[in-house]
Wavefront OBJ file of the C-alpha trace (Angstrom):
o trace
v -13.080 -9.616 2.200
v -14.120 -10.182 -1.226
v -11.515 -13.148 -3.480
v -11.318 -10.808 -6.833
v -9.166 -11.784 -9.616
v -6.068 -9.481 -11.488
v -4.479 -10.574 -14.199
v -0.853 -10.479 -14.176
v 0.070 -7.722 -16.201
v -2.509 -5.287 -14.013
v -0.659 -6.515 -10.644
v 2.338 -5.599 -11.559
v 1.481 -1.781 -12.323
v -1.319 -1.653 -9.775
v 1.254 -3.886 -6.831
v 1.416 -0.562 -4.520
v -2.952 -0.450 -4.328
v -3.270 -3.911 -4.205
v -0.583 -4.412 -1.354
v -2.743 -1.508 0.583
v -5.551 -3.697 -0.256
v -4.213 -6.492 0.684
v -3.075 -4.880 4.568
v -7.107 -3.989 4.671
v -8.008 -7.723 4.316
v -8.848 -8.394 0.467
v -7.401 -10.940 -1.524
v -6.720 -11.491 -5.270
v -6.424 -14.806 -7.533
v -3.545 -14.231 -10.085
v -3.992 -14.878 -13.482
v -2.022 -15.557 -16.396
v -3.718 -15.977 -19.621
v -7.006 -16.607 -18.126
v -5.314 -19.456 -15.794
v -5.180 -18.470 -11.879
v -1.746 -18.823 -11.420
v -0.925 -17.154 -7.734
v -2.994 -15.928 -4.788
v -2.191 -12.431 -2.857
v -3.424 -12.579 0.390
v -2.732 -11.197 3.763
v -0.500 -13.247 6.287
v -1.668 -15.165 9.255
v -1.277 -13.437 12.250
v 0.082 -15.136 14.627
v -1.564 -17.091 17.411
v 0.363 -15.671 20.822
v 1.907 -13.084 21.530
v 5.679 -13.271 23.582
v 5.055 -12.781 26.880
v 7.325 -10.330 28.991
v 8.534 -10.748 32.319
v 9.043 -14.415 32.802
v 11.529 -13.679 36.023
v 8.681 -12.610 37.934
v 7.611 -16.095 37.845
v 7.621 -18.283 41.407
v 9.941 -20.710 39.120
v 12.425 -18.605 38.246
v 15.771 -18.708 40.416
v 18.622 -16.130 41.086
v 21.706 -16.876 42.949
v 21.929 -14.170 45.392
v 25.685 -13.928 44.197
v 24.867 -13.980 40.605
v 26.241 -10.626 40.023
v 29.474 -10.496 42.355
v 33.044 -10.484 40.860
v 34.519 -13.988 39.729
v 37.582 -14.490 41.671
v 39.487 -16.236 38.471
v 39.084 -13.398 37.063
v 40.588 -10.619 38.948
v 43.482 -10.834 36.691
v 41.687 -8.680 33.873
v 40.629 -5.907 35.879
l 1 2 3 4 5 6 7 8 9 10 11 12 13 14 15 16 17 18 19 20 21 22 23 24 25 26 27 28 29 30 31 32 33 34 35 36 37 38 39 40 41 42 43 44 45 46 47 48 49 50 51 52 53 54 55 56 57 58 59 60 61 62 63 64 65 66 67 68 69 70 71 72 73 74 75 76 77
């Protein structure tokens, strides 16, 4: 995982590679006129994960009616 430096001009008719590239773990220091101007690099990734199944947890709660018909409502049936 190598910094290399791409002028400009190149990145923009060489942005499919370098993307690929990029999703393989390189990065690239942008320049313009000799001057670095941008860095390409690939995102963080992020730290945890969403965890599934939180009802199964002892502090989760359920009335046991929590699914049965609202009376004020039998009106829109």
């Amino acid at each position: 995982m190598k910094t290399q430096t791409v002028g400009v001009f190149e990145a923009k008719t060489r942005l499919s590679e370098l993307i690929k590239r990029i999703e393989g773990g390189d990065r690239f220091v942008l320049t313009k006129h000799g001057k670095a101007v941008a860095e390409l690099r690939p995102l963080p990734t992020r730290g945890r994960k969403r965890r599934r199944g939180v009802a199964r947890s002892e502090k989760f709660w359920m009335a046991p009616d929590f699914d049965a018909p609202l009376n004020d409502f039998e009106d829109y049936r």
